[in-house]
C-alpha positions in Angstrom: -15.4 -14.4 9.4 -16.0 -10.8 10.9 -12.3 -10.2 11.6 -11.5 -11.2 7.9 -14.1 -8.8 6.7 -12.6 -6.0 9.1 -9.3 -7.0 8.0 -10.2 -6.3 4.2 -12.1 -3.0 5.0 -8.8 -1.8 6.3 -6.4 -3.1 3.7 -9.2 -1.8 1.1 -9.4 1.2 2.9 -5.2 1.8 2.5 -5.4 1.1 -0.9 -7.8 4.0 -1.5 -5.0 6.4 0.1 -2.3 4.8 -2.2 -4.3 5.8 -4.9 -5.2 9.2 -4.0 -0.6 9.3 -3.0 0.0 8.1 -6.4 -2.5 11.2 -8.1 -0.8 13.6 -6.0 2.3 12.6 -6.7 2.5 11.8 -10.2 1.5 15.7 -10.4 4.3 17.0 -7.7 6.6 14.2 -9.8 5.5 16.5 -13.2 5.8 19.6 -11.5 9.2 18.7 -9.9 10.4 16.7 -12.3 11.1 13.5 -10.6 10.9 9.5 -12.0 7.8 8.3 -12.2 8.3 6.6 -8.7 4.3 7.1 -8.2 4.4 4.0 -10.0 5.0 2.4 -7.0 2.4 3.1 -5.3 0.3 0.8 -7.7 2.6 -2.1 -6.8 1.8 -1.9 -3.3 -1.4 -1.6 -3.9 -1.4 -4.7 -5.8 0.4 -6.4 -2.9 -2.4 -5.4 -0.9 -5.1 -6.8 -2.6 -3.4 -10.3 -3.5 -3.1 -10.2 0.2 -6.6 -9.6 0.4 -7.8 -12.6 -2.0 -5.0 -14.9 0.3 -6.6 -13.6 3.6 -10.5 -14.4 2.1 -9.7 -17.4 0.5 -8.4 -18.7 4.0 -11.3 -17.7 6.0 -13.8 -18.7 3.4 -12.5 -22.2 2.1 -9.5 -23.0 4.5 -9.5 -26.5 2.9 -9.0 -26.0 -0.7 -6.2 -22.9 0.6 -2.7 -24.1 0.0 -0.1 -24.0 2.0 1.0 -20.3 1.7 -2.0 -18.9 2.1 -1.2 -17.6 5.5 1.5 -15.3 4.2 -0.9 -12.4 3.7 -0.2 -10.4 6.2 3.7 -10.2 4.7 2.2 -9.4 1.3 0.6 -6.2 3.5 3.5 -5.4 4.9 5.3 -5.7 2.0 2.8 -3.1 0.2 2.9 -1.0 2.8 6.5 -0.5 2.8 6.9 0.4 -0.8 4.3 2.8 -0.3 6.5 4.3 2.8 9.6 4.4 0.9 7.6 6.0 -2.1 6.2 8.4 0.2 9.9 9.4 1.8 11.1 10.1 -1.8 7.7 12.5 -3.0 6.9 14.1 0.2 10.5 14.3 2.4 10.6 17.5 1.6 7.5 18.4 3.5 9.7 16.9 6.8 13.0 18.9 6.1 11.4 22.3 5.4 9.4 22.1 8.6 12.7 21.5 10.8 14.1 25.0 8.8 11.2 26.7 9.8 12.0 26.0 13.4 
């Protein structure tokens, strides 16, 4: 039950950062103007949390669980790499003017 709980602090814990990625970047998207690909960041966020409620609802009641219950950590990773490739296409920029400055 502790490693679930720990598990969940962490995932809840990413989601906070999507959300504060998706503020900043729906005002650099504004500012740039870029597609509202902050959007995205919601959708993984949403991945995260259903893979939350999978994760608790296996530790908690493993009998009444269905089958696919132990797919949560693929709904994380799933979240977490929309969020990357959401990332790449707000903050890239950050990576290619560093390697000008050297």
């Amino acid at each position: 039950m502790i490693p679930a709980i720990a598990w969940t602090v962490v995932v809840v814990a990413l989601m906070a950062v999507f959300y504060a990625l998706a503020r900043f970047s729906e005002e650099l998207g504004e500012a740039l103007r870029i597609r509202p690909y902050y959007i995205s960041y919601y959708a993984a966020s949403l991945f995260l949390f259903i893979g939350i409620q999978m994760r608790l609802l296996g530790t908690v009641a493993p009998d009444l669980a269905f089958k696919y219950v132990h797919c949560h950590e693929a709904l994380v990773a799933i979240g977490v790499t929309i969020a990357l490739i959401t990332t790449i296409i707000y903050w890239g920029w950050l990576l290619s003017t560093h390697r000008k400055m050297m």
